[in-house]
CHARMM-style PDB file with segment names, atoms N, HN, CA, C and O in Angstrom:
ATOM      1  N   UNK     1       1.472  29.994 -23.242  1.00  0.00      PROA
ATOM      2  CA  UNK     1       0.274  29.219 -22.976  1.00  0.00      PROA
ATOM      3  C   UNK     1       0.447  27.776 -23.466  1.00  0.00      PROA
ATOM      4  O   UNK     1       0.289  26.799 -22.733  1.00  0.00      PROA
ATOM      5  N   UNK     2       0.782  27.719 -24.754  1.00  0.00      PROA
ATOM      6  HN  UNK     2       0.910  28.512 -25.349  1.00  0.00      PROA
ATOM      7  CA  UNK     2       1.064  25.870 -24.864  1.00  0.00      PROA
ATOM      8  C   UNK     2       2.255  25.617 -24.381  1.00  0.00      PROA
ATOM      9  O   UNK     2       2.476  24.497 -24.841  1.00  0.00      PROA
ATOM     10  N   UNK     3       3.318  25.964 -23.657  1.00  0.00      PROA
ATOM     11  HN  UNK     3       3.138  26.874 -23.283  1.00  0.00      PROA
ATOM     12  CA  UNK     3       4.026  25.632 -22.849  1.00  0.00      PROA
ATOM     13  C   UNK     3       3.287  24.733 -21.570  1.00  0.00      PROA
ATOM     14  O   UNK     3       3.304  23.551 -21.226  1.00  0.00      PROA
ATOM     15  N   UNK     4       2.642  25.969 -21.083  1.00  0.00      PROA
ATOM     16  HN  UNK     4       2.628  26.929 -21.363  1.00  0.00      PROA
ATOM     17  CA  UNK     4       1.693  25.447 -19.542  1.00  0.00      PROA
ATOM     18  C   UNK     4       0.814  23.904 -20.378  1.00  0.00      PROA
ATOM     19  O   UNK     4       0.941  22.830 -19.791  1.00  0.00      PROA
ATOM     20  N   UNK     5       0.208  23.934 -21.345  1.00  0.00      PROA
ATOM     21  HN  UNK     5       0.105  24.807 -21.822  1.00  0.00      PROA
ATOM     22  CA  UNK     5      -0.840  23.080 -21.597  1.00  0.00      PROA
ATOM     23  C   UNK     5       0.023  21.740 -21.726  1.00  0.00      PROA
ATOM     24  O   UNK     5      -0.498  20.704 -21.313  1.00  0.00      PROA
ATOM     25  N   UNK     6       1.719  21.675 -22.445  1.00  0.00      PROA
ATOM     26  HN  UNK     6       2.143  22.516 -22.780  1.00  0.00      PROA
ATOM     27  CA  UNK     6       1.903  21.131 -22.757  1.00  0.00      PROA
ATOM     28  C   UNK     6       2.802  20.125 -20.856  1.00  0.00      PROA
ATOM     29  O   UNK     6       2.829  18.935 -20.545  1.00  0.00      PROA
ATOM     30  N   UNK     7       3.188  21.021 -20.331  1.00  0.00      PROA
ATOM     31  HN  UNK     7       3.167  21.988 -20.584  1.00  0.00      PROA
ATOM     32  CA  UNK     7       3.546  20.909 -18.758  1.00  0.00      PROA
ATOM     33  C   UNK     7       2.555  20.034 -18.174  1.00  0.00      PROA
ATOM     34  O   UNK     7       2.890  18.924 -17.760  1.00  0.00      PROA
ATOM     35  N   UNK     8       1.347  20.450 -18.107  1.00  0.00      PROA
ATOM     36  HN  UNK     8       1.075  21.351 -18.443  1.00  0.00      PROA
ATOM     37  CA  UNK     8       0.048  19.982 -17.436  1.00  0.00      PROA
ATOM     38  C   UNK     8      -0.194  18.513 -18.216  1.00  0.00      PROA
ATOM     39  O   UNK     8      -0.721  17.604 -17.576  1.00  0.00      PROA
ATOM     40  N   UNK     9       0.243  18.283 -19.747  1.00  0.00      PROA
ATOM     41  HN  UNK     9       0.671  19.022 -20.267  1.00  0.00      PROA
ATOM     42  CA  UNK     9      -0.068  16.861 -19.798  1.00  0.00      PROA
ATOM     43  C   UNK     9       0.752  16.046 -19.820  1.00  0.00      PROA
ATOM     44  O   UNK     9       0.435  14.879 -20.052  1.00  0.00      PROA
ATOM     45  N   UNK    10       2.267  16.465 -19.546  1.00  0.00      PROA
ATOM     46  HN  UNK    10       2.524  17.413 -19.358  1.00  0.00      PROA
ATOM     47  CA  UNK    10       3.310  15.730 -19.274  1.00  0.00      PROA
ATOM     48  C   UNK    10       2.966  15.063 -17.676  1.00  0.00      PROA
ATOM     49  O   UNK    10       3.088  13.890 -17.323  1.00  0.00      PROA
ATOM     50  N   UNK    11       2.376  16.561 -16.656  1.00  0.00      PROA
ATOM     51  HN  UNK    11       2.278  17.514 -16.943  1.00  0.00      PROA
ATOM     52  CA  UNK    11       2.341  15.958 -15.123  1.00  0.00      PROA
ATOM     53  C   UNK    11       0.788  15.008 -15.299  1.00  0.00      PROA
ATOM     54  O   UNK    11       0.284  14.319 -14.412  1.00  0.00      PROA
ATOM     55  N   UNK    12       0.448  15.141 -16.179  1.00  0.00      PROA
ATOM     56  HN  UNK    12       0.858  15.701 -16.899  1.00  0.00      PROA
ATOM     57  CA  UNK    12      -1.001  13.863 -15.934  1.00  0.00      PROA
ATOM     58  C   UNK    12      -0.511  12.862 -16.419  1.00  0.00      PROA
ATOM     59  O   UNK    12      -1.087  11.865 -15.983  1.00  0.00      PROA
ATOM     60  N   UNK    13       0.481  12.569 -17.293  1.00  0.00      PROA
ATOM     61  HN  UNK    13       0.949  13.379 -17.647  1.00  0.00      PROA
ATOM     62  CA  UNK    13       1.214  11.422 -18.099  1.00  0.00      PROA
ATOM     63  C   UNK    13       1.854  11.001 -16.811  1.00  0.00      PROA
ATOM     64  O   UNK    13       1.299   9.995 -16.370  1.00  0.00      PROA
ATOM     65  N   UNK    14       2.812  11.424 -16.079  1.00  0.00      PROA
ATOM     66  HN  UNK    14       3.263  12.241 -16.437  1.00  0.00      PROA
ATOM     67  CA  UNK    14       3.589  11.254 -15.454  1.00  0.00      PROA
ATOM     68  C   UNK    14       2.598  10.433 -14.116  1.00  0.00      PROA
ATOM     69  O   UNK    14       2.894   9.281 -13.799  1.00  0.00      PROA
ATOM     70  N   UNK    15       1.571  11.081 -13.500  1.00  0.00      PROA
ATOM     71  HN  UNK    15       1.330  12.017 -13.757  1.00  0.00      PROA
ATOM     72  CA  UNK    15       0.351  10.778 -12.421  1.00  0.00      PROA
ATOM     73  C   UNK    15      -0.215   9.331 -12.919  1.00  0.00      PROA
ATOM     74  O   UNK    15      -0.413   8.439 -12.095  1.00  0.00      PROA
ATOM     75  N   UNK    16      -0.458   9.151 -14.271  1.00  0.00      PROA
ATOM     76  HN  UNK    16      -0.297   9.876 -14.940  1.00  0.00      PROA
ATOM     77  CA  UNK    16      -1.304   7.890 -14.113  1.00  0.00      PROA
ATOM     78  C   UNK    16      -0.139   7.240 -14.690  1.00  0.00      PROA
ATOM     79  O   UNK    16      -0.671   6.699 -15.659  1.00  0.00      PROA
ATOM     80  N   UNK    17       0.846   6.989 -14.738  1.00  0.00      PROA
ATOM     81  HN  UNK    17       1.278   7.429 -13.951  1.00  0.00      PROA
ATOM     82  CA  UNK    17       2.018   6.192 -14.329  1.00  0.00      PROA
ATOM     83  C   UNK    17       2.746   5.750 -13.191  1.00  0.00      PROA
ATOM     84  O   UNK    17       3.485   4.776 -13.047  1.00  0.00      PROA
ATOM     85  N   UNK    18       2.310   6.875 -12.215  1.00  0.00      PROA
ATOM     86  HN  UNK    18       1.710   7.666 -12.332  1.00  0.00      PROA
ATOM     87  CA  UNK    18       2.798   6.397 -11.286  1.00  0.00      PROA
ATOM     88  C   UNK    18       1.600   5.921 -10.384  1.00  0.00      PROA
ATOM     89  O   UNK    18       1.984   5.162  -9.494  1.00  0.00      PROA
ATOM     90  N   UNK    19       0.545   6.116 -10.385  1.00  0.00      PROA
ATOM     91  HN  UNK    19       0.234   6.733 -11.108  1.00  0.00      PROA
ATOM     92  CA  UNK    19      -0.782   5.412 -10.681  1.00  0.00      PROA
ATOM     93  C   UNK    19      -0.951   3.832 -10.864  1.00  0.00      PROA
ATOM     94  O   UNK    19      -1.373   3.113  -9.959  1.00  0.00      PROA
ATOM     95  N   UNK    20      -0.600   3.395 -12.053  1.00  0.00      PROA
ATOM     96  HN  UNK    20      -0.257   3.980 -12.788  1.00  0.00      PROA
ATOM     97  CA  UNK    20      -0.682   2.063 -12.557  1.00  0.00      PROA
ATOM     98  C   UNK    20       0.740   1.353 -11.715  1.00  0.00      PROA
ATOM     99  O   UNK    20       0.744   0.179 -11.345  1.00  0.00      PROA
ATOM    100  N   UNK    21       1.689   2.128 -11.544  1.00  0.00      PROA
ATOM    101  HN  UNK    21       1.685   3.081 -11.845  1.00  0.00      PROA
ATOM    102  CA  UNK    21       2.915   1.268 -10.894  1.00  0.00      PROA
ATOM    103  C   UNK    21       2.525   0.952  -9.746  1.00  0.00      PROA
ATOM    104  O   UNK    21       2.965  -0.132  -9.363  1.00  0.00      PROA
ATOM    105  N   UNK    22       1.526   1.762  -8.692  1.00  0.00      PROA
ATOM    106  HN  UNK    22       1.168   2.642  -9.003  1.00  0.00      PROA
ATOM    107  CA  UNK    22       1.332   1.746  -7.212  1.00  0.00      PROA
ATOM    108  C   UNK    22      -0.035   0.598  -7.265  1.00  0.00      PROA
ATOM    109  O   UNK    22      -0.402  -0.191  -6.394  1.00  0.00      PROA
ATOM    110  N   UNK    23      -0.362   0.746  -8.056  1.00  0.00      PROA
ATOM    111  HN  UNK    23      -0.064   1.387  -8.764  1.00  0.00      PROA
ATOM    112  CA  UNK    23      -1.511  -0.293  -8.318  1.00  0.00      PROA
ATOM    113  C   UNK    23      -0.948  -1.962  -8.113  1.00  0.00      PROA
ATOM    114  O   UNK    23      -1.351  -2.835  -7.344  1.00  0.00      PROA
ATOM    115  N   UNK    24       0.157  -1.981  -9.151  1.00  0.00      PROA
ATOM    116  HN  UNK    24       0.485  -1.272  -9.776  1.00  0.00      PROA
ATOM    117  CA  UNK    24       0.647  -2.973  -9.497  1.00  0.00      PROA
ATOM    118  C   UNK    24       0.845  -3.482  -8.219  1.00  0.00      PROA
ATOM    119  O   UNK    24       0.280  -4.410  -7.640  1.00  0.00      PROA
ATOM    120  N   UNK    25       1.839  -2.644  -7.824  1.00  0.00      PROA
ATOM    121  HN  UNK    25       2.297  -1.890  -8.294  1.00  0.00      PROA
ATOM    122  CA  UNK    25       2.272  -3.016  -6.134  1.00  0.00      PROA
ATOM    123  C   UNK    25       1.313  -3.433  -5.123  1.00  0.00      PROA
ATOM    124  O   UNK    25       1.431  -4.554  -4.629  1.00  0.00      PROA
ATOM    125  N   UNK    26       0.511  -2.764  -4.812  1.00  0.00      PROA
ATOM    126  HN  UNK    26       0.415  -1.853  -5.213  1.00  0.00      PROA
ATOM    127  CA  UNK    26      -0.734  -3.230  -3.775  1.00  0.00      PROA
ATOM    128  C   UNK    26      -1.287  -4.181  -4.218  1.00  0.00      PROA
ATOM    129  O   UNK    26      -1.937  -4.815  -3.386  1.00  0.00      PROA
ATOM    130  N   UNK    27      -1.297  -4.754  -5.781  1.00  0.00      PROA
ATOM    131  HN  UNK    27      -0.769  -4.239  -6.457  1.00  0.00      PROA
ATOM    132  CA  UNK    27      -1.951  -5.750  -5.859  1.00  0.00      PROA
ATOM    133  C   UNK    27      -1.167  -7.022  -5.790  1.00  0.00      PROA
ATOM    134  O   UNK    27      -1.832  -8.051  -5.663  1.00  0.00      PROA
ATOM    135  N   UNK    28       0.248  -7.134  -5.858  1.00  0.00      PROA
ATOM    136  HN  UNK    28       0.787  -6.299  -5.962  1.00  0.00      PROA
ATOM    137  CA  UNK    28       1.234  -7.857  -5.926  1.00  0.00      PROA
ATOM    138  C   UNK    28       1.244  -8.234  -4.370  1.00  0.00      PROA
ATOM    139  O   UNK    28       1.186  -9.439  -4.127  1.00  0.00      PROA
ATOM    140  N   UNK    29       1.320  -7.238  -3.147  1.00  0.00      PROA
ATOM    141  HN  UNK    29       1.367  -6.259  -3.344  1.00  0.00      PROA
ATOM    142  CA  UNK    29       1.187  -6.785  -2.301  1.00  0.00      PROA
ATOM    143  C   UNK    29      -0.262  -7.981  -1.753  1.00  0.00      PROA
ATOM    144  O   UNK    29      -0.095  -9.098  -1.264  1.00  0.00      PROA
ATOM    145  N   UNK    30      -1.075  -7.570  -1.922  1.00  0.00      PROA
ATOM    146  HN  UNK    30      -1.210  -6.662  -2.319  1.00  0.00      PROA
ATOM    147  CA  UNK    30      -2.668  -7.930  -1.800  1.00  0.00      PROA
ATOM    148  C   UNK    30      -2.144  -9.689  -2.024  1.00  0.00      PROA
ATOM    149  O   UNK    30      -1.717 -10.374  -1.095  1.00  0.00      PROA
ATOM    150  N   UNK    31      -2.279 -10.109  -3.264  1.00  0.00      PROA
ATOM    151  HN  UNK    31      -2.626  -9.553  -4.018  1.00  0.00      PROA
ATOM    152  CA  UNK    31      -1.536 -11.434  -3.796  1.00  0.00      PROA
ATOM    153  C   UNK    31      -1.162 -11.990  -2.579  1.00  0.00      PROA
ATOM    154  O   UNK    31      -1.747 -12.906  -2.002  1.00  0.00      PROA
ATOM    155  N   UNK    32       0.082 -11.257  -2.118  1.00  0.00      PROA
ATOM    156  HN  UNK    32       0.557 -10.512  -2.586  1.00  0.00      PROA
ATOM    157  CA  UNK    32       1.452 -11.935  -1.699  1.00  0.00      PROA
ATOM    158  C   UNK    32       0.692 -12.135   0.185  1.00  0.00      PROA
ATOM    159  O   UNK    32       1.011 -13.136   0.826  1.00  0.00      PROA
ATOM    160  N   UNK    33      -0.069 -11.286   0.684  1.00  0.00      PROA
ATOM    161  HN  UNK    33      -0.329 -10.473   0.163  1.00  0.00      PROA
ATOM    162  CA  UNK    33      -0.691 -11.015   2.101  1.00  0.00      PROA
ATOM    163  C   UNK    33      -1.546 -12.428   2.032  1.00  0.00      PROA
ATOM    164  O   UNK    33      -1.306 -13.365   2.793  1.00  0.00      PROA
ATOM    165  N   UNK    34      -2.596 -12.456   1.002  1.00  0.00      PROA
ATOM    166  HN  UNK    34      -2.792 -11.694   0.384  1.00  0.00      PROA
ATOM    167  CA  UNK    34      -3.881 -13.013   1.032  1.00  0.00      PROA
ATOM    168  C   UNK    34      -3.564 -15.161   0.239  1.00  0.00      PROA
ATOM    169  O   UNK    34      -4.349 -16.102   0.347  1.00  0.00      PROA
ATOM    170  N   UNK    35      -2.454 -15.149  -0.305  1.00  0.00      PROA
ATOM    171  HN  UNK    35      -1.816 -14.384  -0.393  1.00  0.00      PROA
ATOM    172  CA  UNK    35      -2.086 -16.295  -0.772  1.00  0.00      PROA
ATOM    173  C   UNK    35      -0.921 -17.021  -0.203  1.00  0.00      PROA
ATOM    174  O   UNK    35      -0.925 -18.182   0.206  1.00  0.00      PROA
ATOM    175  N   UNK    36       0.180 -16.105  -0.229  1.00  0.00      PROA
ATOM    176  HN  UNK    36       0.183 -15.161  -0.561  1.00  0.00      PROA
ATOM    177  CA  UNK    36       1.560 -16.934   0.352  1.00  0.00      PROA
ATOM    178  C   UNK    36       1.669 -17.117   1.501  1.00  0.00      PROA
ATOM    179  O   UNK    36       2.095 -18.220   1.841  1.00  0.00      PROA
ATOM    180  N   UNK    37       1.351 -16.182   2.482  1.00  0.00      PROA
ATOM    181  HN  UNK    37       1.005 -15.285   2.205  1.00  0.00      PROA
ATOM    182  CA  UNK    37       1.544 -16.009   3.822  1.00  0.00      PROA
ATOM    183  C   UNK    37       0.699 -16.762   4.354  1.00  0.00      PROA
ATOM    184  O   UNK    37       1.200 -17.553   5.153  1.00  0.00      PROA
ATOM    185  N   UNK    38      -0.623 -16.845   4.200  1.00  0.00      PROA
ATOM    186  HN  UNK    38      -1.030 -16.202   3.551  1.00  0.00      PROA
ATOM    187  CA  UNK    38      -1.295 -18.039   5.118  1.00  0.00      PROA
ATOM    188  C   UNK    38      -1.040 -19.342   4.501  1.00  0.00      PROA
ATOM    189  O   UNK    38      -1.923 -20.198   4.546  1.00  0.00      PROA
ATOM    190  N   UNK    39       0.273 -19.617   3.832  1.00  0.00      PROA
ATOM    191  HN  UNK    39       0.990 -18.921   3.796  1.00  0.00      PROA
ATOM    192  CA  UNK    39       0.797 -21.140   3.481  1.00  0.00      PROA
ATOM    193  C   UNK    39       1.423 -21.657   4.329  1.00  0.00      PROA
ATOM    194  O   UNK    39       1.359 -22.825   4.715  1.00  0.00      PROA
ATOM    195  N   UNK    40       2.310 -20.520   4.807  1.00  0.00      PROA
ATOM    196  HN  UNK    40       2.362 -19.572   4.494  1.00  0.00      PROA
ATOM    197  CA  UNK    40       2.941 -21.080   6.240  1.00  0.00      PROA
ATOM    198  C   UNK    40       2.805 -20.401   7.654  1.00  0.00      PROA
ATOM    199  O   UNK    40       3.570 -20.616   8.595  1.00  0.00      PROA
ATOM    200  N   UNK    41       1.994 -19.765   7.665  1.00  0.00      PROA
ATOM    201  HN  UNK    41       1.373 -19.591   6.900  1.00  0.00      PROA
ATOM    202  CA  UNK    41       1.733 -19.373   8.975  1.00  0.00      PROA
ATOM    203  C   UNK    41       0.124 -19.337   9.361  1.00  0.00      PROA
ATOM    204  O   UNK    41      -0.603 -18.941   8.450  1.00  0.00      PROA
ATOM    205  N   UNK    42      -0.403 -19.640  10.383  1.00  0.00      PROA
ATOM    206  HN  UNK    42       0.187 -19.962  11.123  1.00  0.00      PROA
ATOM    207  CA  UNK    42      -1.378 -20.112  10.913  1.00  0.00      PROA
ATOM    208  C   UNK    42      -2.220 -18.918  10.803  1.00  0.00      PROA
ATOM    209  O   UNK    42      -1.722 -17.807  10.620  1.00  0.00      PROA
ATOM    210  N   UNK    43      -3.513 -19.117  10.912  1.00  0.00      PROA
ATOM    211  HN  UNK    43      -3.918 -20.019  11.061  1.00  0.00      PROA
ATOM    212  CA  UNK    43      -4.551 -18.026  10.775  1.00  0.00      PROA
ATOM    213  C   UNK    43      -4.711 -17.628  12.383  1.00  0.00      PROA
ATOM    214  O   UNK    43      -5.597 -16.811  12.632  1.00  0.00      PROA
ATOM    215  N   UNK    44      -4.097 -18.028  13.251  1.00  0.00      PROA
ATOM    216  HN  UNK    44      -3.377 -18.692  13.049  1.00  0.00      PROA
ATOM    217  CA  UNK    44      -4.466 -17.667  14.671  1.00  0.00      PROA
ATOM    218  C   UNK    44      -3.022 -16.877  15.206  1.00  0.00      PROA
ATOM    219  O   UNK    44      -2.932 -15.986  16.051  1.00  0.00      PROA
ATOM    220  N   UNK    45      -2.045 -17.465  14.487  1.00  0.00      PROA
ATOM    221  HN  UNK    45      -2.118 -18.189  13.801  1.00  0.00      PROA
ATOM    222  CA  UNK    45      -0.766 -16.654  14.821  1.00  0.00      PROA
ATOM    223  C   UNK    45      -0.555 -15.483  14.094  1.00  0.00      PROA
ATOM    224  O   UNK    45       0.429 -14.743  14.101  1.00  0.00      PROA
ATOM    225  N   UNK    46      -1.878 -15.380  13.295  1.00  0.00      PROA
ATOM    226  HN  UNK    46      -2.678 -15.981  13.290  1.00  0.00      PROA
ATOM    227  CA  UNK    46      -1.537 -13.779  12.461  1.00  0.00      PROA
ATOM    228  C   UNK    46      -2.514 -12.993  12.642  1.00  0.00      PROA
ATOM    229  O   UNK    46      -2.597 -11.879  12.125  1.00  0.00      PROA
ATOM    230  N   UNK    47      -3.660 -13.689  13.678  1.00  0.00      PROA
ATOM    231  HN  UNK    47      -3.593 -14.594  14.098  1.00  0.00      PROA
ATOM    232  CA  UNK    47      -4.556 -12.707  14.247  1.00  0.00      PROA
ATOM    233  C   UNK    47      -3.604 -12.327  15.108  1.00  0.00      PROA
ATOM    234  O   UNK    47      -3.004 -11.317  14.738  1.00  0.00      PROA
ATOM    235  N   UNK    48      -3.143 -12.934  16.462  1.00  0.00      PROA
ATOM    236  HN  UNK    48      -3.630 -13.753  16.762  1.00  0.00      PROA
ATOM    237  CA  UNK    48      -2.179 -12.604  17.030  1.00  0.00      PROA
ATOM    238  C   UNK    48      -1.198 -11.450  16.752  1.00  0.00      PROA
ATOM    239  O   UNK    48      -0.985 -10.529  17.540  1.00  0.00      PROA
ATOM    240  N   UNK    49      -0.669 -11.591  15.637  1.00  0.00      PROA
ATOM    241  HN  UNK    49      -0.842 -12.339  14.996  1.00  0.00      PROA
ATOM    242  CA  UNK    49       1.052 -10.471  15.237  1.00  0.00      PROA
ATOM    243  C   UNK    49      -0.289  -9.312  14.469  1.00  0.00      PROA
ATOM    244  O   UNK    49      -0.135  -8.159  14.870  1.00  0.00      PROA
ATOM    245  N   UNK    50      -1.124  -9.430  13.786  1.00  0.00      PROA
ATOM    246  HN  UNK    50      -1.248 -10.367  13.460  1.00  0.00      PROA
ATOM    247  CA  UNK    50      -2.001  -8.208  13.726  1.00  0.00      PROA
ATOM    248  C   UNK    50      -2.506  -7.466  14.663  1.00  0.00      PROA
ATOM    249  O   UNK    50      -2.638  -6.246  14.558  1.00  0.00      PROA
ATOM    250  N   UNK    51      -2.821  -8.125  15.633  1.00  0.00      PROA
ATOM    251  HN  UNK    51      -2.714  -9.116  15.718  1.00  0.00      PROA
ATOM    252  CA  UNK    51      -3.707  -7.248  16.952  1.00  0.00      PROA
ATOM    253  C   UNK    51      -2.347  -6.851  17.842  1.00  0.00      PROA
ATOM    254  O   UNK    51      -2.451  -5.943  18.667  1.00  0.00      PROA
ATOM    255  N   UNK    52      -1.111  -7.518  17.671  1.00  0.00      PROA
ATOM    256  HN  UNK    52      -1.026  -8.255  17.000  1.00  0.00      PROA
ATOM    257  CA  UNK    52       0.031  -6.514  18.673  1.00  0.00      PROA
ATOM    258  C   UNK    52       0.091  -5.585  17.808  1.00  0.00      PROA
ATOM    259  O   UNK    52      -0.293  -4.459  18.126  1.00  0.00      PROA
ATOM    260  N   UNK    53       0.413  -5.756  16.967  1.00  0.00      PROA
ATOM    261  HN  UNK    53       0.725  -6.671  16.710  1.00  0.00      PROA
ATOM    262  CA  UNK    53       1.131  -4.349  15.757  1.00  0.00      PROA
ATOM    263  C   UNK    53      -0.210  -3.351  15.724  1.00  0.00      PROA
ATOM    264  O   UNK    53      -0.009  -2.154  15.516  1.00  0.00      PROA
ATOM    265  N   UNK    54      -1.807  -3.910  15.963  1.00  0.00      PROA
ATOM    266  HN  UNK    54      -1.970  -4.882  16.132  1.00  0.00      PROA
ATOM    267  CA  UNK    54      -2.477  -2.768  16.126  1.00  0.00      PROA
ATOM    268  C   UNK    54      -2.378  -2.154  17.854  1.00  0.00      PROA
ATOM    269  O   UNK    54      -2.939  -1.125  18.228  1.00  0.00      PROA
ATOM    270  N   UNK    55      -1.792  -2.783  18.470  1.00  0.00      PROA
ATOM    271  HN  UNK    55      -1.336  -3.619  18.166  1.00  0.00      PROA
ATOM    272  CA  UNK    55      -2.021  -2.128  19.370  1.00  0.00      PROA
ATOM    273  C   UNK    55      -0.581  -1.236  19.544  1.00  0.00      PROA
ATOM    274  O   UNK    55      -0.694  -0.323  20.361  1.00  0.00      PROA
ATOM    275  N   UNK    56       0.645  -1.350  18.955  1.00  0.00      PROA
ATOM    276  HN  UNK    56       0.737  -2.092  18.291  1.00  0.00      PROA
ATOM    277  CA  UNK    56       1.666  -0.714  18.876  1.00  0.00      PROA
ATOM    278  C   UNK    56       1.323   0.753  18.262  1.00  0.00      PROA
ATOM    279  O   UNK    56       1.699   1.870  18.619  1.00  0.00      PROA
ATOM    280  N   UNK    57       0.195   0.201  16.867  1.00  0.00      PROA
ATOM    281  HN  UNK    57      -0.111  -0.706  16.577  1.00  0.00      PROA
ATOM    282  CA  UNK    57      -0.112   1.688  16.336  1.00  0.00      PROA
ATOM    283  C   UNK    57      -1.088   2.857  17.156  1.00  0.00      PROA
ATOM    284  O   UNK    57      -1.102   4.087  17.208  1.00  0.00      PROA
ATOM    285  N   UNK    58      -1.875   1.761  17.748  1.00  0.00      PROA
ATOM    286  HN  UNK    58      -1.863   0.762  17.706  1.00  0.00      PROA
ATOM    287  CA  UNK    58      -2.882   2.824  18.861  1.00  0.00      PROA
ATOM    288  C   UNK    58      -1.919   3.452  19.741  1.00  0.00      PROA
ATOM    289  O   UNK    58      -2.082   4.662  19.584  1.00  0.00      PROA
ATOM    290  N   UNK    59      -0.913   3.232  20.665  1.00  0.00      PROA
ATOM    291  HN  UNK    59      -0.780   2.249  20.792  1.00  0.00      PROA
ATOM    292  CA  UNK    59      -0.292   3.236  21.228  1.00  0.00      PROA
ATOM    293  C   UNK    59       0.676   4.673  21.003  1.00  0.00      PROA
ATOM    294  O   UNK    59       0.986   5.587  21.768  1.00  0.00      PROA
ATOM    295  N   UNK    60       0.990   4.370  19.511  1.00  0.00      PROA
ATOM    296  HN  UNK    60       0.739   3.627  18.890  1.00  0.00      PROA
ATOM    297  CA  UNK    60       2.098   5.342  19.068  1.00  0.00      PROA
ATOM    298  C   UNK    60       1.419   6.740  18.889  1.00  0.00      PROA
ATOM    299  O   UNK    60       1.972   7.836  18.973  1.00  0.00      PROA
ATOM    300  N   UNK    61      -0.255   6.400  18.551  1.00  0.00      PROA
ATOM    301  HN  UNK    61      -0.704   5.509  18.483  1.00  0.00      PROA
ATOM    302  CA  UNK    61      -0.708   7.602  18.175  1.00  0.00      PROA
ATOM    303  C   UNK    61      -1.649   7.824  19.729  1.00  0.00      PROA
ATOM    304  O   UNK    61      -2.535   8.679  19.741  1.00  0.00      PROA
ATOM    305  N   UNK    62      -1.506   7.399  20.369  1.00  0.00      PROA
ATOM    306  HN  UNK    62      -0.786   6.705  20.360  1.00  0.00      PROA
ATOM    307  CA  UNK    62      -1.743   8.179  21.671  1.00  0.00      PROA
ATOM    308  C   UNK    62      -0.407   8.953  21.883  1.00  0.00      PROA
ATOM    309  O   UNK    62      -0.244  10.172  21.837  1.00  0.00      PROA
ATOM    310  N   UNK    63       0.257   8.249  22.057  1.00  0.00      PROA
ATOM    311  HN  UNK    63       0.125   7.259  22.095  1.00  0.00      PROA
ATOM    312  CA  UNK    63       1.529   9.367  22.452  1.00  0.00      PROA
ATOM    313  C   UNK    63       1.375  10.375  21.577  1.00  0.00      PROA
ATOM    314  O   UNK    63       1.453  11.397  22.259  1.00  0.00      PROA
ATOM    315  N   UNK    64       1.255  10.575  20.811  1.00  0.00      PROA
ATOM    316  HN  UNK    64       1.192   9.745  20.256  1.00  0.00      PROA
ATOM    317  CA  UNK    64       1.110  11.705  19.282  1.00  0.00      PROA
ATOM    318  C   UNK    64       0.482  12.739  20.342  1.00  0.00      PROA
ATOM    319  OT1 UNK    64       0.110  13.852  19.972  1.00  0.00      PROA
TER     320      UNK     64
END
């Protein structure tokens, strides 16, 4: 039994670590979308490359 108890708080140790790392990322992520990228590329040429790539994804999941 404290085997299992001790298992179960290694995998919750382990969860909100990998938790805070994925965080990090999307927000680095988030950052990098919402600041760098519209420095050099136009707000009309990335409505543009967003609405093909959504229509690539509609697309892919029709075929699905």
């Amino acid at each position: 039994m404290t085997e299992f108890i001790k298992q179960m708080k290694d995998l919750g140790e382990e969860f909100l670590e990998t938790l805070k790392h994925k965080t990090k990322l999307s927000t680095i992520f988030d950052l990098y979308t919402e600041k760098v990228i519209p420095t050099f590329v136009s707000e009309k040429d990335l409505k543009k490359y967003y609405s093909k790539k959504m229509e690539e994804v509609n697309d892919f999941i029709d075929k699905l």
